[in-house]
N, C-alpha and C positions, 0 to 999 in steps of 0.2 A: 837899272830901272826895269821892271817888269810891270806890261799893259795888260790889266785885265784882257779877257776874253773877248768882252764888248766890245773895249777899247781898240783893240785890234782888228774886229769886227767892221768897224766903224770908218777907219783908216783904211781896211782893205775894201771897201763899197765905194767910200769917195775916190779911191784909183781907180778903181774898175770904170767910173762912169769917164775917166779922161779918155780911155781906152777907141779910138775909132768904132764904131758902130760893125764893120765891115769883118773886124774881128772877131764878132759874136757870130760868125755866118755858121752852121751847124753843130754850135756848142749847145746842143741839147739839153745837157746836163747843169750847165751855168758854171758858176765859181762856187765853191764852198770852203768856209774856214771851219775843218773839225778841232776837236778840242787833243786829240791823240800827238804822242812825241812819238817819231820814227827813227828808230836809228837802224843804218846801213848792220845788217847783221854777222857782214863779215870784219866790222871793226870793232878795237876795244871799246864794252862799255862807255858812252858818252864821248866818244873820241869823232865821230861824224854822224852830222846828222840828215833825214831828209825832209827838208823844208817843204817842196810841194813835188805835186807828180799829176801831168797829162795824161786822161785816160781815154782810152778807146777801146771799148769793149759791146759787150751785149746789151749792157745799158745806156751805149750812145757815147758824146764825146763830154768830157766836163773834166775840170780844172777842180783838183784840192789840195790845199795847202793847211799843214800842220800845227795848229796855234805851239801845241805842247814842245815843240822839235824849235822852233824859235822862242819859246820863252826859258828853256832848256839852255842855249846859245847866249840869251840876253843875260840870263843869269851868270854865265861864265865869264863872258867876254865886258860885263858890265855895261850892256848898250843905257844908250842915250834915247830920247825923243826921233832924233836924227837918223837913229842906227836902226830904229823899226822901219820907218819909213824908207831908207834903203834897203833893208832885206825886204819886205813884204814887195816894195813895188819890182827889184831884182827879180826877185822869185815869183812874182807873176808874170812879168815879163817873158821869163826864159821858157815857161810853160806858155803863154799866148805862142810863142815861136814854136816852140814842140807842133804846137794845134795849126799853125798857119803851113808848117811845114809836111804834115800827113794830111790838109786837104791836097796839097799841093803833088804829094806821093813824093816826099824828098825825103832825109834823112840826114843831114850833115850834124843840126846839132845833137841827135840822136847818137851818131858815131861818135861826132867830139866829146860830149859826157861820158860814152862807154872809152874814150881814149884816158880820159882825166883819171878816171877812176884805175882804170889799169895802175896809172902812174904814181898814182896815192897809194897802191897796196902794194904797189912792188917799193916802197917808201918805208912801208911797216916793216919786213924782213929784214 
């Protein structure tokens, strides 16, 4: 099952409001869902993809997550009603943790995803 755009929209807004308030503390930039698929460039074609990414930069802090890179996924894996709703709330999850952890000046799960990934490409070889 593949969700509209909106529909995805819609579902990432009403998570976002469960989200503690305390969470939002210098997220400048907000949550955005673009419409772009991202795949990791050092894998095969459609072989992984990136759901969302924590940013902090010159334009402040904000969360975007990838409609095209999860509907990409859903298409593959055949998700369900169920299966958006756990990646979308997953993947904003692990990005509020990104953001809770660089106010914080930490990095663990920043390391742990650069470890995952190590593990994944030394996987392709």
């Amino acid at each position: 099952m593949i969700l509209s755009f909106e529909e995805a929209g819609d579902l990432l807004d009403e998570m976002a409001e469960e989200f503690p308030e305390e969470f939002y503390a210098e997220l400048n930039g907000g949550i955005s869902l673009l419409p772009d698929t991202r795949e990791d460039p050092e894998a095969a074609p459609g072989e992984l993809y990136i759901m969302g990414e924590y940013c902090n930069d010159m334009m402040g802090r904000y969360i975007n997550l990838y409609y095209g890179s999860f509907a990409a996924l859903a298409l593959q894996e055949d998700w369900t009603q169920e299966d958006w709703e756990d990646e979308l709330y997953t993947t904003l999850s692990h990005e509020f943790t990104h953001h809770i952890e660089g106010l914080a000046g930490e990095r663990g799960l920043e390391i742990r995803d650069e470890w995952e990934m190590e593990q994944f490409r030394s996987g392709q070889e």
